[in-house]
C-alpha positions in Angstrom: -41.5 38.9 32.7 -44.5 38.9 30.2 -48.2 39.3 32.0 -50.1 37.5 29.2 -52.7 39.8 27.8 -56.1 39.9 29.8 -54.8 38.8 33.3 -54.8 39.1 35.6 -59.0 37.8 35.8 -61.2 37.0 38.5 -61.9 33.7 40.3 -64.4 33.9 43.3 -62.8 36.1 45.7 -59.2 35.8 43.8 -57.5 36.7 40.8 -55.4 34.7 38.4 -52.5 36.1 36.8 -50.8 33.9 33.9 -47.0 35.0 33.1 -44.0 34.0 31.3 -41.6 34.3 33.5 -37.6 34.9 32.7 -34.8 32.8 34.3 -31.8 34.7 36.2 -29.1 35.3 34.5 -26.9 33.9 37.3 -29.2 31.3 39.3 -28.9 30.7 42.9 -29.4 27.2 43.8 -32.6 27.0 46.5 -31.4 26.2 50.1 -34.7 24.5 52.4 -35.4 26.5 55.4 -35.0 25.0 58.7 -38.6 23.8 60.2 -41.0 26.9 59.8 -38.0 29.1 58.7 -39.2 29.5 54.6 -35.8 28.7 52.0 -33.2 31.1 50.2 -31.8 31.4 47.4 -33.9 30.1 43.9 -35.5 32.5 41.5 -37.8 35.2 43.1 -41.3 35.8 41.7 -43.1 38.8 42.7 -46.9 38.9 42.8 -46.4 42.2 40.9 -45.3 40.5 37.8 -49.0 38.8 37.9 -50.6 42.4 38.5 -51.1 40.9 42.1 -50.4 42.0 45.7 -50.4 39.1 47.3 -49.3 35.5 46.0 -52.1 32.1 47.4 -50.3 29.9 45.1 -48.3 29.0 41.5 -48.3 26.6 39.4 -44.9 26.0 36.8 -44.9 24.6 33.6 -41.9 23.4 31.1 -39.5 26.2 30.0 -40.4 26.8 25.9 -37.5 24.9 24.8 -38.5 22.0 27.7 -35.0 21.7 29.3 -36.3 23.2 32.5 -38.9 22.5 34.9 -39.9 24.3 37.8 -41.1 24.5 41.1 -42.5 26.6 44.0 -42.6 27.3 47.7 -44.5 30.5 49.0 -42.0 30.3 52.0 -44.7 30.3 54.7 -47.5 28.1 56.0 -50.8 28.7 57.8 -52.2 30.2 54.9 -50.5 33.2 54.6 -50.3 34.9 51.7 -46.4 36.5 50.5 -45.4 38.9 48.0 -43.2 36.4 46.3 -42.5 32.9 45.9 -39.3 31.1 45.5 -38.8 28.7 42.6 -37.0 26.2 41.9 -35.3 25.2 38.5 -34.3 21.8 37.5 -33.5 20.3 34.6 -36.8 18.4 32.9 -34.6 15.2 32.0 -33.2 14.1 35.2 -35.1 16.3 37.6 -31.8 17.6 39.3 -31.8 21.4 40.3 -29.7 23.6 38.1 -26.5 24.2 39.0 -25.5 28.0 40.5 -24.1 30.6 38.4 -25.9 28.6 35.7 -27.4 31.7 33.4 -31.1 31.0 32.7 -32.4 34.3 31.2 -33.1 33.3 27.9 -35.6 30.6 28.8 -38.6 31.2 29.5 -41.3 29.4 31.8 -45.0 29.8 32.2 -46.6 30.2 35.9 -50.3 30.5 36.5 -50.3 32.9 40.0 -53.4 33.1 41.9 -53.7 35.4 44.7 -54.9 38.9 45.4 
């Protein structure tokens, strides 16, 4: 994890914290929760890698090579805030999630993190 240089920055009563964000080096292919149960599994982001305590929301990008795509849940709803968020990884041609085991840690994706 890389917190790009002069985040994270204010925004109202929030910060936003731009990353690049490493893969796993043995990825976990993200299970849904039941109904109000959040998933398991994925690639974990901590609000700490934003300089952040708590995580509102994240948005992905392409990995720098584009093979990868991303996407996340926070794992709760109501509007609370969590300490990480679970993404998922799929592959930017097809849009099918990577397959487990699939090592991932030398791509790299950008996530804009807002939160507090």
């Amino acid at each position: 994890m890389t917190l790009i240089r002069d985040f994270p920055q204010p925004v109202g009563n929030r910060y936003v914290g731009i990353i690049d964000h490493a893969g796993p080096t043995s990825y976990t292919q993200l299970t849904p929760g039941a109904a109000g149960s959040p998933p398991t599994g994925g690639d974990i982001l901590l609000a700490a890698e934003a300089g952040l305590k708590f995580i509102t929301a994240v948005s992905g990008q392409l990995d720098s090579t584009g093979t990868y795509t991303s996407d996340a849940s926070m794992g709760a709803s109501g509007g609370a805030e969590q300490t990480k968020a679970f993404l998922i990884w799929c592959l930017s041609t097809t849009g099918a999630q990577v397959a487990g085991a699939t090592n991932l840690s030398g791509f790299f994706m950008r996530f804009i993190v807002w939160g507090r």
